[in-house]
DRENDO-1510 file (C-alpha; in Angstrom, 1 decimal, always signed):
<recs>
REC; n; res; u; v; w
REC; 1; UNK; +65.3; +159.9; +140.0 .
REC; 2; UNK; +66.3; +159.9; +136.5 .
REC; 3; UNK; +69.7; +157.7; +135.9 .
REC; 4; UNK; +71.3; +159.5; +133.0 .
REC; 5; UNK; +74.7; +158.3; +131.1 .
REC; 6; UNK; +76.8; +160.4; +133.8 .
REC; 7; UNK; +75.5; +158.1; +136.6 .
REC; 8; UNK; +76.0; +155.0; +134.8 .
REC; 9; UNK; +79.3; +155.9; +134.2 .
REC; 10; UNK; +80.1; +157.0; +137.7 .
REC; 11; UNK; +78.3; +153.6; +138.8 .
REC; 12; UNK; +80.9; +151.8; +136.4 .
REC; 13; UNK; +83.7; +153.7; +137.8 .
REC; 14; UNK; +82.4; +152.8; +141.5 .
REC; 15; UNK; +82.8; +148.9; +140.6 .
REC; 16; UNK; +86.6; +149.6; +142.2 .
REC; 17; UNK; +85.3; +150.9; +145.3 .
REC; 18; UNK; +88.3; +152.4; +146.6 .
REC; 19; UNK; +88.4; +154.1; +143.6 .
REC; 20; UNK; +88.2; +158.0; +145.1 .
REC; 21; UNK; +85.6; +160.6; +143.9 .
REC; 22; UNK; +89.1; +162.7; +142.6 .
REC; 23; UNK; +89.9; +160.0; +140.5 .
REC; 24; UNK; +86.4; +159.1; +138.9 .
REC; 25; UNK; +86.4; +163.1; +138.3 .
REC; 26; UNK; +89.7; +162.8; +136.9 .
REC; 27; UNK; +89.0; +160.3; +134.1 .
REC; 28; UNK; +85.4; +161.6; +133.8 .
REC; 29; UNK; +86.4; +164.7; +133.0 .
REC; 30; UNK; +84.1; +166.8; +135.4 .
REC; 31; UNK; +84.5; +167.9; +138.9 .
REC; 32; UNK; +84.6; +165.8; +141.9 .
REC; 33; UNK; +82.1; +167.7; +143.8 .
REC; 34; UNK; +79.8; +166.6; +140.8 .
REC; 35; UNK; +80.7; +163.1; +141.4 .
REC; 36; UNK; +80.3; +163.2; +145.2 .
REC; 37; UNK; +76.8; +165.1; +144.8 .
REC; 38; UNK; +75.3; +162.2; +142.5 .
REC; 39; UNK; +76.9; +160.2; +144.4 .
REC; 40; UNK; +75.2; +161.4; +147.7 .
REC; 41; UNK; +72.0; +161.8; +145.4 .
REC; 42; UNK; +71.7; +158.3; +144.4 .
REC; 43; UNK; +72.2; +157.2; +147.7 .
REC; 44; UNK; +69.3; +159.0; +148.8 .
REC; 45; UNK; +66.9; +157.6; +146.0 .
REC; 46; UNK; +68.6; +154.0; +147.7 .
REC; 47; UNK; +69.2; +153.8; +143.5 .
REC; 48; UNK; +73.1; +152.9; +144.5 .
REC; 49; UNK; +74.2; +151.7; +147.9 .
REC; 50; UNK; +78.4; +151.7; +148.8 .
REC; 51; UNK; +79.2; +147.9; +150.5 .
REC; 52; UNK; +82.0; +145.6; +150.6 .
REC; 53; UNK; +80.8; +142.6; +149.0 .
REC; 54; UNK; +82.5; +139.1; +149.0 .
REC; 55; UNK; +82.8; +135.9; +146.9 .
REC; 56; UNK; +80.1; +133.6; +148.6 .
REC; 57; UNK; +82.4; +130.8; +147.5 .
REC; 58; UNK; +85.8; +131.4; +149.2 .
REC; 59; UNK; +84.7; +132.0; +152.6 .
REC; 60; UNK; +85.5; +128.9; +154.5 .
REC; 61; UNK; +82.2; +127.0; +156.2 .
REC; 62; UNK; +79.7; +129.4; +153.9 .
REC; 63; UNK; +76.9; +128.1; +151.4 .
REC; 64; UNK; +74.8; +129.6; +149.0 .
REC; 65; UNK; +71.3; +128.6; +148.6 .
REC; 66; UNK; +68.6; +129.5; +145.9 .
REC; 67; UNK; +65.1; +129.3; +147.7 .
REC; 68; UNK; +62.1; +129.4; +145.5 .
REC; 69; UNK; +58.8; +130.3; +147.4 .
REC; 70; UNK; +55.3; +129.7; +146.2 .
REC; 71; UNK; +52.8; +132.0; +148.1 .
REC; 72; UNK; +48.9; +131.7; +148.8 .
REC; 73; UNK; +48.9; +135.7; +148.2 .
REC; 74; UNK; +48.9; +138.1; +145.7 .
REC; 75; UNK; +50.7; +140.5; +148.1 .
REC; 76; UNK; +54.0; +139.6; +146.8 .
REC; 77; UNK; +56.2; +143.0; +146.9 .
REC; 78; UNK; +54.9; +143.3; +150.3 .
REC; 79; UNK; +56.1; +139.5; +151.1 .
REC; 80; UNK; +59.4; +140.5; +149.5 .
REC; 81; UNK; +60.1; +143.0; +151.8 .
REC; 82; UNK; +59.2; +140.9; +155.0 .
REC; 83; UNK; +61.7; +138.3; +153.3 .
REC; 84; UNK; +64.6; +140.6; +152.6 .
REC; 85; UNK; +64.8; +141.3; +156.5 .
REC; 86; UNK; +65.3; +137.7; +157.3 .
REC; 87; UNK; +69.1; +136.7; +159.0 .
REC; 88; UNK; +71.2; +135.5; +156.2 .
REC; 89; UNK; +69.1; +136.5; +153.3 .
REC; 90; UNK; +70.8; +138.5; +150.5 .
REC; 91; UNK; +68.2; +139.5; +147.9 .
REC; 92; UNK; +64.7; +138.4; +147.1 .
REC; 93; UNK; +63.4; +138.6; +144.0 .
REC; 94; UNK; +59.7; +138.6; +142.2 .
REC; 95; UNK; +59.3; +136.3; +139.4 .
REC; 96; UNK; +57.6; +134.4; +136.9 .
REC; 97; UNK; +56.9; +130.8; +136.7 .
REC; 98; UNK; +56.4; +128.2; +139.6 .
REC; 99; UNK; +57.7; +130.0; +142.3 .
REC; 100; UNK; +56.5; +133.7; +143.2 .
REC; 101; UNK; +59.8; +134.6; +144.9 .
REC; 102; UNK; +63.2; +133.6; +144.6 .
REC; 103; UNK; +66.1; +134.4; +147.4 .
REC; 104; UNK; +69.6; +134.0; +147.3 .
REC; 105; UNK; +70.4; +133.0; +150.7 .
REC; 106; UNK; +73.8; +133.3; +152.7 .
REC; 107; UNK; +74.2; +130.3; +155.1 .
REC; 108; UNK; +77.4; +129.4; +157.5 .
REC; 109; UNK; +78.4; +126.7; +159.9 .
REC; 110; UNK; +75.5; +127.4; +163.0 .
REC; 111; UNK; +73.5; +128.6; +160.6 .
REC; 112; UNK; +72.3; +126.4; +158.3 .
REC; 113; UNK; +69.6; +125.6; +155.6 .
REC; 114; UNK; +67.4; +123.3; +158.8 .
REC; 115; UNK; +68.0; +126.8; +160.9 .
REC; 116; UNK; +67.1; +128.9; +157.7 .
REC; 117; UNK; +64.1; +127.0; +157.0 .
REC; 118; UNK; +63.0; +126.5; +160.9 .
REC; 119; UNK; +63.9; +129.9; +162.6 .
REC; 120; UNK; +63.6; +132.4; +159.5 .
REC; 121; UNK; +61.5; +131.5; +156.9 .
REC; 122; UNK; +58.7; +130.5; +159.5 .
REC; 123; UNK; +58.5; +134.2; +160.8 .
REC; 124; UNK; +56.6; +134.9; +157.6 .
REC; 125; UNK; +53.5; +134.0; +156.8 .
REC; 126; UNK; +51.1; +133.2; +153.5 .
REC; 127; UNK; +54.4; +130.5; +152.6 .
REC; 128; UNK; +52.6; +127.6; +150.8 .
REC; 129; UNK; +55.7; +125.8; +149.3 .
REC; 130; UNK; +59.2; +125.6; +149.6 .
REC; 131; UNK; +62.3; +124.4; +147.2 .
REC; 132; UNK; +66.1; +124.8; +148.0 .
REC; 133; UNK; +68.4; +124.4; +145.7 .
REC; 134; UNK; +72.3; +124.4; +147.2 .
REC; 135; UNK; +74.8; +126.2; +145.0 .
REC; 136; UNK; +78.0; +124.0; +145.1 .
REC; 137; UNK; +79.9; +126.4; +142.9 .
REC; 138; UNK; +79.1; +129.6; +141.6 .
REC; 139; UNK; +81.2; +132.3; +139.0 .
REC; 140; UNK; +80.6; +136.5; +139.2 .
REC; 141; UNK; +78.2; +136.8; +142.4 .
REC; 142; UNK; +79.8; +138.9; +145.0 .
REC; 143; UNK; +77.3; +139.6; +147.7 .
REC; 144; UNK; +77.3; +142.0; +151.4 .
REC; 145; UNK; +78.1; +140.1; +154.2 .
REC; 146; UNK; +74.5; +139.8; +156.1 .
REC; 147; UNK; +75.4; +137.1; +158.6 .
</recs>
């Protein structure tokens, strides 16, 4: 799916999300069936996806943790995927450097980094090393809910 300037700017217009599709028409200057329909579209294509998303930082008995993974595969998009479906993870990326992946990690009292590491990240293999790093304050991260 191509993302042309009329997406991005509906995207923009989403970052209120109870923003309605009349009023993003409105200011857009087009009609809101036009908005609903890329709307829909990019939905489909999973290019955009509608949540609630929350400040990691003011929920009471939450933590953020960084996890950088170093794998004994060359499978990593694969391994990314079987890591994104683990309880409390919020996104997973592929990178460069020392670690192959990197996840951003939602954690809450009962749920820990020990439980993490020891009930989650052990479902997958091909994991050859592990760092945490705990966020103790973070600035313009809103994340879903996954726990």
């Amino acid at each position: 799916m191509k993302i042309d300037k009329l997406n991005l700017s509906i995207i923009r217009h989403l970052h209120d999300g109870r923003k309605s599709f009349k009023k993003i028409a409105e200011e857009l200057g087009i009609t809101e069936n036009t908005v609903r329909s890329r709307v829909n579209k990019m939905a489909e294509e999973e290019v955009l996806s509608i949540t609630g998303v929350v400040d990691a930082d003011k929920l009471p008995d939450h933590q953020t943790v960084l996890v950088g993974i170093k794998l004994n595969t060359a499978n990593l998009v694969a391994k990314a995927k079987e890591f994104v479906n683990l309880k409390g993870v919020v996104s997973v990326r592929v990178v460069t450097g020392r670690y192959d992946l990197f996840l951003v990690v939602l954690l809450k009292k009962g749920f820990g980094l020990l439980e993490f590491l020891s009930k989650e990240l052990d479902k997958v293999d091909s994991v050859q090393s592990v760092e945490t790093f705990v966020v103790y304050k973070g600035w313009g991260h809103k994340v879903p809910y996954v726990l």
